[in-house]
C-alpha positions as CSV (number, residue, x, y, z in Angstrom):
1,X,71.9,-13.7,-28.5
2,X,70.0,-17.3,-29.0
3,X,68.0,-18.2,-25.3
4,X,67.2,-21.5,-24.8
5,X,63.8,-21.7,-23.9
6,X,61.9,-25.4,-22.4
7,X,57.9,-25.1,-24.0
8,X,55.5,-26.9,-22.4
9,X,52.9,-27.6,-25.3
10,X,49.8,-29.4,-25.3
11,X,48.3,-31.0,-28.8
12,X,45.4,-33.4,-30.3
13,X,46.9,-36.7,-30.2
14,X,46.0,-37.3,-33.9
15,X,48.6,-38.5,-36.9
16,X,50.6,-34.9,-38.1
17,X,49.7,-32.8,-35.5
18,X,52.8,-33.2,-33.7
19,X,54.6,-32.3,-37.1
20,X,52.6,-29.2,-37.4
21,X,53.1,-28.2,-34.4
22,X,57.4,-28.9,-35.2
23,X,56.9,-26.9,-38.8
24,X,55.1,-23.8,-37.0
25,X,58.2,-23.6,-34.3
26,X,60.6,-24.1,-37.4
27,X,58.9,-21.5,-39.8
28,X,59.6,-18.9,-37.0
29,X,63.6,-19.4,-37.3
30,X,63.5,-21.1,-34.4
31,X,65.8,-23.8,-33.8
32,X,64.6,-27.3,-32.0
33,X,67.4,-28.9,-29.5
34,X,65.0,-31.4,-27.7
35,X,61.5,-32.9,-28.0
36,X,60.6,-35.3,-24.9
37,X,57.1,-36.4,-24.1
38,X,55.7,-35.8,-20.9
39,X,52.5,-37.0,-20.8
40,X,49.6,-38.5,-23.2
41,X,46.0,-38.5,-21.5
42,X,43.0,-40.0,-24.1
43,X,43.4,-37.8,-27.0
44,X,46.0,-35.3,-25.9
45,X,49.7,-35.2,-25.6
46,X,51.7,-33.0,-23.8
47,X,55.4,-32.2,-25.1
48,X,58.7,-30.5,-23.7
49,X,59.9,-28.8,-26.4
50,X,63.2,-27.1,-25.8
51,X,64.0,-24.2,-28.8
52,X,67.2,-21.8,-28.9
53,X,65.6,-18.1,-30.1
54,X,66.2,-14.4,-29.7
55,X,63.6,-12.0,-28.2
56,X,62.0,-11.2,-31.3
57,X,61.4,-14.7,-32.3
58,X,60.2,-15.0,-28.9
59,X,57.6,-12.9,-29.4
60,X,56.5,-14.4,-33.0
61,X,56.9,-18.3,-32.0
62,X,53.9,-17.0,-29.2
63,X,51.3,-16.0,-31.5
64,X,52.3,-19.0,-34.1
65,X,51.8,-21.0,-31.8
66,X,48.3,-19.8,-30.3
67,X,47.0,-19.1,-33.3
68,X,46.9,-23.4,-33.6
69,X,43.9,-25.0,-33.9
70,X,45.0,-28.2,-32.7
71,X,47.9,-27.2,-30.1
72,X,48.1,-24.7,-26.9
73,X,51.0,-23.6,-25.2
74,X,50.7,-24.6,-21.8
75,X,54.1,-22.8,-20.1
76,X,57.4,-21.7,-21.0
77,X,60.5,-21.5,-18.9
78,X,64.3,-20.3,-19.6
79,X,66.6,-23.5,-19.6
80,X,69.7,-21.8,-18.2
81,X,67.7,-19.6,-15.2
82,X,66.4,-23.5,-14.2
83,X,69.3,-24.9,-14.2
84,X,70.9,-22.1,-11.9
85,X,68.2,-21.8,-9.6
86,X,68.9,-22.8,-5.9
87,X,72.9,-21.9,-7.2
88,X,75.0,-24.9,-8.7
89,X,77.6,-25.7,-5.8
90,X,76.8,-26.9,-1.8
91,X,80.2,-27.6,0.8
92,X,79.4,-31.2,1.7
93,X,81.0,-33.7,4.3
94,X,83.4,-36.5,3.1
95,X,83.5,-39.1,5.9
96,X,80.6,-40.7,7.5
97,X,79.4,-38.9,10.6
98,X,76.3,-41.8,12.4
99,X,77.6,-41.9,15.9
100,X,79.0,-40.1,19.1
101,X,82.2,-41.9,18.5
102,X,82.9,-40.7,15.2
103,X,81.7,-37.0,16.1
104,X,84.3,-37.2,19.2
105,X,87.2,-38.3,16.7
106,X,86.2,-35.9,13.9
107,X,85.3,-32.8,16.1
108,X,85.9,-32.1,20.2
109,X,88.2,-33.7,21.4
110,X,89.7,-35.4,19.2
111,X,90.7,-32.9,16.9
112,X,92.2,-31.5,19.0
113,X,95.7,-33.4,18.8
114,X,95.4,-32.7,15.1
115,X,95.6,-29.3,15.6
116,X,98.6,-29.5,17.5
117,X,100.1,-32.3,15.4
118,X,100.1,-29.3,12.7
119,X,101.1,-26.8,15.3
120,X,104.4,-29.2,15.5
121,X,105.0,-29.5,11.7
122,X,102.8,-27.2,9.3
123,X,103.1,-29.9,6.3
124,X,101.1,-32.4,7.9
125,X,98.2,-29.8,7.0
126,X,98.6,-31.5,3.6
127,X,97.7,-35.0,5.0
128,X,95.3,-34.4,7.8
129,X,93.1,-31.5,6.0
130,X,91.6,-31.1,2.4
131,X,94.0,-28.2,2.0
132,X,95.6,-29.8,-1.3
133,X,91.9,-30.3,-2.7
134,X,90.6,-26.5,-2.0
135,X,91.0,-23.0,-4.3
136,X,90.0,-19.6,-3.0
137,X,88.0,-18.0,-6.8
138,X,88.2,-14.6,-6.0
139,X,86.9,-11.7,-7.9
140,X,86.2,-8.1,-7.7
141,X,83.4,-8.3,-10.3
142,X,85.3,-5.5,-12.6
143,X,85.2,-8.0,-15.5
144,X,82.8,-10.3,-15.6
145,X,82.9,-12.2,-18.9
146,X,82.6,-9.9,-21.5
147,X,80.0,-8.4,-19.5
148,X,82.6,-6.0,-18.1
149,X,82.2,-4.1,-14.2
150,X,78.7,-5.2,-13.3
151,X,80.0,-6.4,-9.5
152,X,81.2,-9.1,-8.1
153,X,77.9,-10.4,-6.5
154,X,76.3,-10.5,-9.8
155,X,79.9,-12.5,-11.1
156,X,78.8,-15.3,-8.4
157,X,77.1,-17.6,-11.0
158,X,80.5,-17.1,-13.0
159,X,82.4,-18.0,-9.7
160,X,80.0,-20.9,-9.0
161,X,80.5,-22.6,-12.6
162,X,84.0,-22.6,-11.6
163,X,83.4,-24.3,-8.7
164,X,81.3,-26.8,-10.0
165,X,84.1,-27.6,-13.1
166,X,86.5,-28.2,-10.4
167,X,84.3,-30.5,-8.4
168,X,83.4,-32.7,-11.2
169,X,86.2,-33.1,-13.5
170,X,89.6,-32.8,-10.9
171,X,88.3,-33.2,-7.2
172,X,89.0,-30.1,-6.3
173,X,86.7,-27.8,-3.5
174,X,86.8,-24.2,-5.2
175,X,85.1,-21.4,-2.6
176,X,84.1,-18.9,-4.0
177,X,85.3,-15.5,-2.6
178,X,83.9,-11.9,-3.7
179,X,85.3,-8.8,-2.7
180,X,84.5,-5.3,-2.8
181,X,87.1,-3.9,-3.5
182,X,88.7,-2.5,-6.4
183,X,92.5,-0.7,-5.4
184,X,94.8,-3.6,-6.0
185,X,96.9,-2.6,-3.0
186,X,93.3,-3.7,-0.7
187,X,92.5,-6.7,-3.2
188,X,96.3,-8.2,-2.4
189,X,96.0,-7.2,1.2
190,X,92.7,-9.5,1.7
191,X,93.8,-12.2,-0.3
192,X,96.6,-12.5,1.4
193,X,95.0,-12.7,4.8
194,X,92.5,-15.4,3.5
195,X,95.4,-17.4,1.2
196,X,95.9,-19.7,4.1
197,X,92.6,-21.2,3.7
198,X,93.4,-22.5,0.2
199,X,96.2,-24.9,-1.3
200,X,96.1,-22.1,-3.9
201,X,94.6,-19.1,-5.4
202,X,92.7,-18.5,-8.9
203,X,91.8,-15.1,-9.6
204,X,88.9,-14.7,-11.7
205,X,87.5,-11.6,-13.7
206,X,89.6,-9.3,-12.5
207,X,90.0,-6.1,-15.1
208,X,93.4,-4.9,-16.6
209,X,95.6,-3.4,-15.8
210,X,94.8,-3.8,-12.2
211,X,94.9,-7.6,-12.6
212,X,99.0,-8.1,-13.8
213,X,99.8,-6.1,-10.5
214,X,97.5,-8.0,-8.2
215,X,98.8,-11.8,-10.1
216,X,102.5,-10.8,-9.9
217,X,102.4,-9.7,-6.1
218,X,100.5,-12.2,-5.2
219,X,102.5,-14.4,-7.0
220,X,105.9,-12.9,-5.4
221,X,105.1,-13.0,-1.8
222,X,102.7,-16.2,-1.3
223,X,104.2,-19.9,-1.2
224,X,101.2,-21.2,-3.1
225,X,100.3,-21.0,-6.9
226,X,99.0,-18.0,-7.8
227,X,97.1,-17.9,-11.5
228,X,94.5,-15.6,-13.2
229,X,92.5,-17.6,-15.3
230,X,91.8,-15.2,-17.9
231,X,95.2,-14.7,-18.5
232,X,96.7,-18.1,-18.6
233,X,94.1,-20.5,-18.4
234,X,92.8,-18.7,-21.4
235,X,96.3,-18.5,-23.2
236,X,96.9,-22.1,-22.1
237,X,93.4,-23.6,-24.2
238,X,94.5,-21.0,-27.0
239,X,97.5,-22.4,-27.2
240,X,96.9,-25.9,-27.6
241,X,93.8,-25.2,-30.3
242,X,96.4,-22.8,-32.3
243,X,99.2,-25.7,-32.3
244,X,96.1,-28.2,-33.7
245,X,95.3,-25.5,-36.1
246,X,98.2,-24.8,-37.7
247,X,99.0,-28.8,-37.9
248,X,96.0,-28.9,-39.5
249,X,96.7,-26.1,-42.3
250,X,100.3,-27.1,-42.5
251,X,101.5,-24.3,-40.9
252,X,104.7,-23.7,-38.7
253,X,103.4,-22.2,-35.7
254,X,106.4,-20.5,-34.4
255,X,107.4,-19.1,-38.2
256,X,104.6,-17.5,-38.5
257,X,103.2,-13.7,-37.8
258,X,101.0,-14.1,-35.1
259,X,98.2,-11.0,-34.5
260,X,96.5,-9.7,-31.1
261,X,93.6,-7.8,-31.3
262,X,92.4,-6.6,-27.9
263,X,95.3,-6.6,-25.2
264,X,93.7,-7.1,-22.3
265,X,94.3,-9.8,-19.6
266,X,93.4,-12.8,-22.5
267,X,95.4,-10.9,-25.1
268,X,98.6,-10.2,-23.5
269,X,98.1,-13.7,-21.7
270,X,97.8,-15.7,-24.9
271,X,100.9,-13.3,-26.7
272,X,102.9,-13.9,-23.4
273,X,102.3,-17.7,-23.9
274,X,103.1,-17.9,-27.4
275,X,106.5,-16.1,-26.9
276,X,107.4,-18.4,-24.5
277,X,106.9,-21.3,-26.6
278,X,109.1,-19.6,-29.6
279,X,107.0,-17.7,-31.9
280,X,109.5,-15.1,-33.4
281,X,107.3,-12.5,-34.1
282,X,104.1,-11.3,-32.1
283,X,102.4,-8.2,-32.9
284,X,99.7,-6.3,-31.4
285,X,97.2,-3.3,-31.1
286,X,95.0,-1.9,-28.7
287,X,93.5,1.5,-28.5
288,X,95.3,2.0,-24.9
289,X,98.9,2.9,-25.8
290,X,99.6,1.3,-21.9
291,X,98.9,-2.3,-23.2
292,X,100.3,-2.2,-26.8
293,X,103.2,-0.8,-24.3
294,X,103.3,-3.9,-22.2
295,X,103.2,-6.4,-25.1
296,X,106.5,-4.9,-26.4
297,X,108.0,-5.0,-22.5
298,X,107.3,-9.4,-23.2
299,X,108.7,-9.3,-26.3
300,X,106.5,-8.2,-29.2
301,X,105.4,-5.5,-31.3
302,X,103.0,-2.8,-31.4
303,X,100.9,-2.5,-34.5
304,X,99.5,0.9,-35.5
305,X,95.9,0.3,-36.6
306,X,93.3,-3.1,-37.1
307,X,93.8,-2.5,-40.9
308,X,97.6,-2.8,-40.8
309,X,97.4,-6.0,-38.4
310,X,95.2,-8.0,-40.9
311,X,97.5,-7.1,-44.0
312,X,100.4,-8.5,-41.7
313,X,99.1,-11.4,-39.7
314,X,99.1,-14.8,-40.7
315,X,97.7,-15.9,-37.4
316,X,95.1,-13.3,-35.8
317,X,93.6,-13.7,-32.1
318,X,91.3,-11.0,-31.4
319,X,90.1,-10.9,-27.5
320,X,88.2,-7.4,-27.7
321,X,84.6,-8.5,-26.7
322,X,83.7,-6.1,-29.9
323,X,81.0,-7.7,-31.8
324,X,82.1,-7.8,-36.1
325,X,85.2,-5.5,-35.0
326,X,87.0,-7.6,-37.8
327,X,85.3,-7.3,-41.5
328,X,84.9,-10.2,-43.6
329,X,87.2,-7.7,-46.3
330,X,90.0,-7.3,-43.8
331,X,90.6,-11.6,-43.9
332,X,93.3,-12.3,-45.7
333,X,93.2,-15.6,-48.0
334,X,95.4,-18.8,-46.1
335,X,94.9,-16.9,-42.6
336,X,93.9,-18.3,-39.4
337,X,91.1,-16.9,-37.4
338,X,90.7,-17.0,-33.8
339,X,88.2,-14.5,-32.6
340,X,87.5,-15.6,-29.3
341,X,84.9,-13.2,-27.6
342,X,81.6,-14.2,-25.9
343,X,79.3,-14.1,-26.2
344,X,79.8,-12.4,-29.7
345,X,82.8,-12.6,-31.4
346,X,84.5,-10.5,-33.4
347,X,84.0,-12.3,-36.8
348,X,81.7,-15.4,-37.8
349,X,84.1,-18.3,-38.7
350,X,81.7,-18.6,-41.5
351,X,82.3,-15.2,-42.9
352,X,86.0,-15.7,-42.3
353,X,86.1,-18.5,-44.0
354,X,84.2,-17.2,-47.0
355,X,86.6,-14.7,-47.2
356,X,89.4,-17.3,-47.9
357,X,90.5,-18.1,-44.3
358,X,92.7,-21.3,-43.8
359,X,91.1,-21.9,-40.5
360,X,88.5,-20.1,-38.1
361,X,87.3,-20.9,-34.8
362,X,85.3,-18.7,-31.8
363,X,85.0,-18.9,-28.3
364,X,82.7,-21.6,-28.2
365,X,85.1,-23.6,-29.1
366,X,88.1,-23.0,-27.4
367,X,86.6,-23.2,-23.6
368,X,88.8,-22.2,-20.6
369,X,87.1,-25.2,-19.4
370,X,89.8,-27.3,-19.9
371,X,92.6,-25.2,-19.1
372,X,92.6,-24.1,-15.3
373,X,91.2,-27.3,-13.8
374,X,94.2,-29.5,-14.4
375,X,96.4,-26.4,-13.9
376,X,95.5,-26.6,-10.3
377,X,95.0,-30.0,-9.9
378,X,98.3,-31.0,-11.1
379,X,100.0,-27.7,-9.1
380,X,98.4,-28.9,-6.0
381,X,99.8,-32.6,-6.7
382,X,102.7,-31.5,-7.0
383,X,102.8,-29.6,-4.3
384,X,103.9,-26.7,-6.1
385,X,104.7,-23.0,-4.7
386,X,103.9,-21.0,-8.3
387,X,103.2,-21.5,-11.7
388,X,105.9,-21.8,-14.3
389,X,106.1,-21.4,-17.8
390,X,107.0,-25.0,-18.4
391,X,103.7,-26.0,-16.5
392,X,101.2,-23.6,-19.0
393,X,103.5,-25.1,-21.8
394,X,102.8,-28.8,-20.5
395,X,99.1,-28.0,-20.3
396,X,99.0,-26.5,-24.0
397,X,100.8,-29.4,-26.2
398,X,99.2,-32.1,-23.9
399,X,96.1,-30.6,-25.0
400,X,97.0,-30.3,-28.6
401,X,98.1,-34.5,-28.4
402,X,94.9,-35.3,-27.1
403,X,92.5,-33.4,-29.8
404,X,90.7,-36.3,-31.7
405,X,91.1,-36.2,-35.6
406,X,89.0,-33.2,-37.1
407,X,88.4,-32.1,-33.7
408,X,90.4,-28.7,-32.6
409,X,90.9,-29.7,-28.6
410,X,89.2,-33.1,-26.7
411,X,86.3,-33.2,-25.2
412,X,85.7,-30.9,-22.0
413,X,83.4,-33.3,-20.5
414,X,86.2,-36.2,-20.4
415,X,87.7,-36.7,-17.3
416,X,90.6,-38.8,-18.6
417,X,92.0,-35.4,-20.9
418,X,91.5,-33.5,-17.7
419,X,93.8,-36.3,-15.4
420,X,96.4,-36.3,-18.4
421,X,97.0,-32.9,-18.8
422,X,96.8,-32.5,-15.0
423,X,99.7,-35.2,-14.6
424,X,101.8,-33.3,-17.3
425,X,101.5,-30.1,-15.0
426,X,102.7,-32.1,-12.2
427,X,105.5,-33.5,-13.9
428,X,106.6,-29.9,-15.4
429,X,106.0,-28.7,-11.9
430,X,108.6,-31.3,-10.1
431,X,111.3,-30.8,-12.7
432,X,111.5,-27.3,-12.1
C-alpha cells in the first residue's frame, strides 16, 4: 500500500540542486504529488515535498536523501494522519445566538411552545427541527472497509468521512453512532430506540449475514428510510459505472452474463440491483454455500468454482477484499472487469486489460461517494418512509447521464451531480 508522506527538506539555494534533490526522491520509486516552497533564507531553501511510497521505499528515500551533500531532511509527517487529527466533523449552531432575547426564543422559554406545538401535531417536527437534515451512521465495527472486525471505535474515522461527505456535498448532519454490539436482535433493538433522533438511518459496515436481517427489520418496522450503504449505495455507484461501461464497449447490459465474485453485503447488493434493472442472467460464487444460496432466493445463479465463472462471464464484479484472487490467465478477451476491493483489488486493470479485457476499472474509481449522499438527501426531501427500488434505479442511470465523455461516473467533488441525482431520488420517491 502507497503512504503519502509531506517531507520537509532543506537545500543550498544554488541552480540544480533543487533537481537533484527531485531525481534522488525519483530514483527510489518514489512518486512526487506536490512540491510547494515554504521558505528561502540567504542561501537556503526549504521545500514541502509531498511523495506517495511503501515502507520499504520509506526506508531507502531516508538514507538517499541524507547521504546529500547539498540537501537535509528536516521532518517528515504522514498526510492522511494530519489531516485526521483533531477528527474531521464538529455539531455547530445554525442561527445567530448574541443576545438574551434570542437565547429566550431559541432555548427557555420559548421553546417551550414548540415543544408542544409538536406534541399537538408530530409533522411539524419537520419544520421547526433539523430533523429532515440529520442521519444516525451506525456501525458495529464487524466490517470495517476491507479491514474486516477490528471494532467500531476504531470504524469512527470511517463514520466520520461519512459525516463530513454529507455535510459538504447535500446539507445533511450525519451523527455518528457506534455500538457494541454484535446479535442483530440487540443491534435492531437500539437502533430502534435511537431512530427518532434521525430523519433516517444509514447503516454502515455492518458484516453479512447479520446485516440483510438487521436492514430488512429495520426497514419493516420503522417509518423512516432505512439503507445499508455497502449494500446499495455500493450497488447503486456500480450500477451507474457498469451502464457507462458497457455503452462504452458497445455492450447490452441486460443481455449480457453478468459475474459476482465475493457475495457479501456489496456483492449480493450490486447482483440484487442489477436484477432489478433486467439483467437476465446473474451468476455467482462464494465459498459460503449460505450466500451463493441467497443470490439464487433474488433471482440468480450459483456458480461452482472462480474458474468456471471467468469462462462464463462477460461482465465480472468481484467484491472479495482478496488481493490478485482473479489471474491475468483467467480474463477472457472482450470482458469487462470490475474488481472493486480496497484497498487492493482483486486484479490490476492493467493486467486485465493486457489480457484482452474490453474494459477494467477498481475501487478507486467507482466511489460510494456519490451514491448514499443524494440517496438520503433526496429520501429526506421527499419525505420518504423507505427506500424503493425505483429510487436506487433513479440514482444509478442519473449517474450514468451525467459521466463526462471518457470519464466512467462525474466528478465526486461536484455538488451540482450530487443535487441532480438527489432530485431524481425524490421524484422516484413521490411516484411511488
Amino acid at each position: 500500500m502507497h503512504i503519502p508522506e509531506i517531507l520537509l527538506i532543506e537545500s543550498q539555494h544554488k541552480p540544480g540542486n533543487l533537481g537533484r534533490v527531485l531525481t534522488a526522491i525519483g530514483e527510489c520509486g518514489t512518486l512526487i504529488d506536490h512540491i510547494t516552497l515554504v521558505r528561502r533564507d540567504q542561501d537556503r531553501s526549504i521545500w514541502e515535498v509531498t511523495v506517495e511510497l511503501d515502507e520499504d521505499g520509506s526506508k531507502k528515500l531516508i538514507k538517499s536523501l541524507d547521504e546529500l551533500p547539498y540537501a537535509k531532511l528536516l521532518g517528515r509527517s504522514d498526510r492522511v494522519f494530519d489531516r485526521h487529527r483533531g477528527g474531521k466533523i464538529e455539531t455547530v449552531a445554525k442561527v445567530p445566538l448574541d443576545s438574551t432575547q434570542q437565547l429566550r426564543d431559541l432555548y427557555t422559554p420559548g421553546v417551550a411552545r414548540v415543544c408542544l406545538a409538536i406534541q399537538e401535531d408530530p409533522e411539524k417536527v419537520w419544520e421547526y427541527t433539523n430533523i429532515g437534515n440529520t442521519v444516525g451512521i451506525i456501525t458495529n465495527g464487524t466490517a470495517i472497509l476491507g479491514l474486516g472486525p477490528i471494532g467500531a471505535v476504531p470504524g469512527l474515522p470511517v463514520m466520520e468521512g461519512k459525516a463530513m461527505i454529507y455535510s459538504r456535498f447535500v446539507g445533511i448532519s450525519g451523527v455518528p453512532i457506534l455500538l457494541n454490539e454484535t446479535d442483530p436482535r440487540k443491534v435492531i433493538a437500539t437502533v430502534q430506540a435511537i431512530a427518532p433522533s434521525f430523519g433516517a438511518i444509514h447503516l454502515e459496515d455492518i458484516a453479512a449475514p447479520e446485516c440483510f436481517e438487521i436492514e430488512n427489520t429495520l426497514a419493516d418496522t420503522l417509518d423512516k428510510p432505512v439503507m445499508q450503504d455497502d449494500q446499495h449505495g455500493t450497488a447503486v455507484v456500480t450500477l451507474g459505472a457498469l451502464l457507462t461501461a458497457a455503452y462504452r464497449v458497445g455492450r447490452t447490459l441486460n443481455d449480457s452474463i453478468i459475474g459476482h465474485v465475493g457475495l457479501g453485503a456489496a456483492g449480493l447488493g450490486i447482483a440484487q440491483l442489477l436484477i432489478k434493472n433486467g439483467a437476465k442472467r446473474v451468476i455467482g460464487t462464494d465459498l459460503r454455500d449460505t450466500a451463493v444460496k441467497r443470490l439464487e432466493n433474488l433471482g440468480g445463479h450459483g456458480c461452482n468454482s472462480l474458474d468456471e465463472l471467468m469462462k462464463e462471464a462477460d461482465i465480472v464484479i468481484a467484491t472479495t477484499g482478496v488481493k490478485d484472487l482473479i489471474k491475468p490467465g483467467q480474463v477472457r478477451s472482450g470482458q469487462i472487469i470490475f474488481a472493486l476491493s480496497n484497498p487492493e483489488s482483486e486484479i490490476e486493470p492493467s493486467a486485465a486489460l493486457a489480457r484482452g479485457a474490453a474494459f477494467a476499472t477498481d475501487g478507486r474509481s467507482v466511489n460510494n461517494a456519490l451514491g448514499f449522499p443524494a440517496l438520503f438527501r433526496g429520501a429526506l426531501d421527499a419525505r420518504a418512509k423507505r427506500f424503493t427500488d425505483a429510487m436506487y434505479l433513479a440514482a444509478a442511470h442519473t449517474l450514468a447521464e451525467l459521466a463526462p465523455p471518457n470519464e466512467l461516473l462525474p466528478q465526486v467533488l461536484d455538488k451540482s451531480v450530487h443535487a441532480t441525482v438527489a432530485a431524481a431520488v425524490r421524484d422516484a420517491a413521490l411516484k411511488d
